[in-house]
C-alpha positions in Angstrom: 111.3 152.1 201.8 109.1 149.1 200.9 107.1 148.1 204.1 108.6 144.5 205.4 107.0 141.6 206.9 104.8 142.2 210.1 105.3 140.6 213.4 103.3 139.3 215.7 103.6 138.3 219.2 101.1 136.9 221.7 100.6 138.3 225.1 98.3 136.0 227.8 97.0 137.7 230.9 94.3 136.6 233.2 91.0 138.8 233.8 90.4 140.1 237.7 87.5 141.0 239.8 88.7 144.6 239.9 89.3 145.3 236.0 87.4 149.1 235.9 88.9 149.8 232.5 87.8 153.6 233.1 91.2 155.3 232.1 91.5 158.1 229.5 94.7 157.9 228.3 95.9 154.4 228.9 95.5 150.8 229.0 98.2 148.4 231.0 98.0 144.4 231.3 100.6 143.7 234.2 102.8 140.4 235.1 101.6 141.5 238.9 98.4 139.0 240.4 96.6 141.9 242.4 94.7 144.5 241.4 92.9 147.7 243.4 90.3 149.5 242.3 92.8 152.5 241.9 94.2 150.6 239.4 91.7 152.0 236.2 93.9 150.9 233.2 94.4 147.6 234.0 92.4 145.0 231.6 95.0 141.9 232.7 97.4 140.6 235.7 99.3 137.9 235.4 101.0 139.0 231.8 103.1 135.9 230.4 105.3 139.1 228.8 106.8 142.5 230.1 107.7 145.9 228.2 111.6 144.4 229.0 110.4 140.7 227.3 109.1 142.7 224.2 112.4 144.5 223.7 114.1 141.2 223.5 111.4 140.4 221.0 110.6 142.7 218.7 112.6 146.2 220.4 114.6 146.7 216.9 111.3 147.3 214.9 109.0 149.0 217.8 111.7 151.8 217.7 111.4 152.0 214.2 110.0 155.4 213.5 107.6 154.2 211.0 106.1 151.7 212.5 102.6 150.5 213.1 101.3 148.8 216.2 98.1 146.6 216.0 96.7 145.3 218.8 94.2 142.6 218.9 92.5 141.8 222.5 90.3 138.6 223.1 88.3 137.1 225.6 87.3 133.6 223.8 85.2 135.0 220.7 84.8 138.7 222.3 87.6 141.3 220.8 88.9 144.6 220.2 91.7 146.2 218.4 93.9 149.2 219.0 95.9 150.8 216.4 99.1 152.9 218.1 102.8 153.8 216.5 106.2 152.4 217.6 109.0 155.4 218.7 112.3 155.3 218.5 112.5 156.9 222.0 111.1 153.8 223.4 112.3 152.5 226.4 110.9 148.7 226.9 112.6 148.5 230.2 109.9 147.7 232.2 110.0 144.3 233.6 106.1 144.5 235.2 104.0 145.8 232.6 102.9 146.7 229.2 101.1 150.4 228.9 99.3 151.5 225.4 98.9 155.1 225.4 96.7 158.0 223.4 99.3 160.4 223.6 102.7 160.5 222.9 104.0 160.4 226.5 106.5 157.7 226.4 108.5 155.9 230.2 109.7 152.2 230.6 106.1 150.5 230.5 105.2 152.1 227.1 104.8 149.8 223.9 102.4 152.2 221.8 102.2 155.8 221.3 99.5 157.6 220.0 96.7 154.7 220.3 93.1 155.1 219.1 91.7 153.9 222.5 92.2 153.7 226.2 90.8 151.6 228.9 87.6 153.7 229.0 87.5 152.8 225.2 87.7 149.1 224.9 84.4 146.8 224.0 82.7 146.6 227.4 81.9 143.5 226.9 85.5 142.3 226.9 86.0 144.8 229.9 82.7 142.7 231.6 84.7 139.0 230.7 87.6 140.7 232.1 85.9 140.9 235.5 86.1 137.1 235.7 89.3 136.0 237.3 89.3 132.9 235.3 89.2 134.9 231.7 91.7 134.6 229.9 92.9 137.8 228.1 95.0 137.2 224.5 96.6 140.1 223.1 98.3 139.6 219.4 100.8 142.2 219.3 101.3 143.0 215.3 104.1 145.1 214.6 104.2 146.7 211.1 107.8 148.2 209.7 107.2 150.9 207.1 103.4 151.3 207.8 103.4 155.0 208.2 
């Protein structure tokens, strides 16, 4: 099958003065506004979008089994990017938060499987703008049909 268009959402979420970003197998931006220092995948509170909002969205292609996941994360002119894999065993229930994850462990938060990088992975200096409450965090969610 021919790959189709991609799609591409954006995400906001706000940075916080206890963004660790020191988690091995997952990152997480959350629609919650507080943060502990247990909390070692966050990178945003505040998200303007849920796992649930991003089933409305886009569910039909993320639970594609070939599909691609690119994600883009900026801090004004700082960024990073994540590649991961859609599933059709996705849940997208979640209506707090948004998890990327390294392996393919998948519950109601989970948006990408089998991503190149966690928290402890990201561009530290988008980790270090992150640790500003007034940063704001931009995530373009590109979702590729047919990519793999």
């Amino acid at each position: 099958m021919a790959p189709t268009k991609l799609v591409q959402i954006i995400i906001r979420a706000q940075g916080h003065v206890n963004v660790q970003a020191t988690h091995s197998s997952t990152f997480e931006v959350t629609l919650g506004s507080t943060l502990s220092i247990r909390g070692d995948c966050i990178i945003g509170v505040n998200a303007s979008h849920s796992a649930q909002d991003i089933n409305n969205l886009l569910g039909a292609i993320l639970k594609r089994v070939d599909t691609k996941v690119r994600t883009h994360l900026s801090v004004g002119e700082i960024t990073d990017q994540v590649q991961g894999f859609g599933s059709p065993h996705l849940l997208l229930t979640s209506p707090t938060s948004l998890v990327w994850r390294k392996s393919a462990f998948i519950d109601e938060r989970t948006i990408a499987i089998r991503c190149d990088k966690s928290a402890k992975d990201l561009n530290r200096q988008l980790i270090e703008s992150l640790q500003q409450p007034n940063a704001v965090l931009q995530v373009a969610l590109v979702v590729i049909p047919g990519a793999t």
